[in-house]
N, C-alpha and C positions, 0 to 999 in steps of 0.2 A: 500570528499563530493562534489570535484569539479563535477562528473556523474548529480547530480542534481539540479545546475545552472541552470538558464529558458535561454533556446534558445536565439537567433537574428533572427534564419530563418523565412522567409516570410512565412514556410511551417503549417500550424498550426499541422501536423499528427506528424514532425520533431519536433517542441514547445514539444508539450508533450509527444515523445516520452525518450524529455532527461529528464523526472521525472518519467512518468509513465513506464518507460522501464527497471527500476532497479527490478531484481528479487523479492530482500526484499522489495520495498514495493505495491507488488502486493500482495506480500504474507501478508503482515501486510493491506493491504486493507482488504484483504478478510476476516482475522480477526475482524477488523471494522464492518466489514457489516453480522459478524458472532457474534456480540454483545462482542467482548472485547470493554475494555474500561482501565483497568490499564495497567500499563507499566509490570507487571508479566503476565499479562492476553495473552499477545503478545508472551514470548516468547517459550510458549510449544511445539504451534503446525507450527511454522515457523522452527525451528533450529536456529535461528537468535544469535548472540551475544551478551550481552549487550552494548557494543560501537558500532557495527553498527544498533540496532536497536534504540539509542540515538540520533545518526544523523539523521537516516533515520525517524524519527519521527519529530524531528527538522526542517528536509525539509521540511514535511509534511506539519508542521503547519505554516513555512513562506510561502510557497507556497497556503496556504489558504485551502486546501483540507480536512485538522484536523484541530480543535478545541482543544486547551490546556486550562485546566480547574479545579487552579487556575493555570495564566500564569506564576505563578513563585513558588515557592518550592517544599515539597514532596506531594507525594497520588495527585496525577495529574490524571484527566480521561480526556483521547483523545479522542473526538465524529467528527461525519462526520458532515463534513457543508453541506450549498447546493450544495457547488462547488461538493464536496466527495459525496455527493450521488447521484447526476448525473453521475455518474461512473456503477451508478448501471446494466445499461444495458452493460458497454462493459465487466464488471466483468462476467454477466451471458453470454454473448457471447464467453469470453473464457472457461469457464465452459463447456458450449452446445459444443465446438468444439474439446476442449480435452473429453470429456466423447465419442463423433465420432470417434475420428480421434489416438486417445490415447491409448488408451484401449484394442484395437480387438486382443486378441490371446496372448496379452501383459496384467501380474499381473501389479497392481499400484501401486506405492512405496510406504511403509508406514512411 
């Protein structure tokens, strides 16, 4: 879990790219914003593990981005804060660029 430690760099694109840069939880963002909310919800359409999607969930919500709810035992629902939903634009920015830039002439993995 050390990948998603918060920066030092002055760089703010650097800051967040050492959390937001992790495959899993782009993938479990977009889950988020695809209306999961339980921790089974998360892992059909990621491939995700359940230990790495325990950290990566874990980061999520030290990092302020998810919301855990309640913060401590079972049937926990992960929601997006405000921090996590101002995500919402560069989520659809990678969407609009891979559906460009991705796609042409190329099947899309299922």
């Amino acid at each position: 879990m050390n990948q998603l430690k918060l920066s030092t760099s002055p760089c703010p694109v650097g800051r967040a790219s050492r959390i937001l840069g992790d495959r899993w939880v782009i993938l479990i963002l977009r889950e988020a914003f695809l209306g999961a909310t339980r921790f089974e919800e998360f892992l059909p359409n990621t491939g995700i593990n359940r230990a790495a999607l325990t950290s990566r969930l874990t980061a999520l919500v030290e990092h302020g981005i998810l919301e855990r709810d309640p913060p401590e035992g079972r049937r926990a629902e992960y929601k997006l804060t405000d921090a996590g939903r101002e995500l919402a634009p560069v989520m659809g920015a990678m969407r609009e660029w891979g559906d460009k830039w991705l796609f042409e002439g190329a099947k899309p993995e299922q």
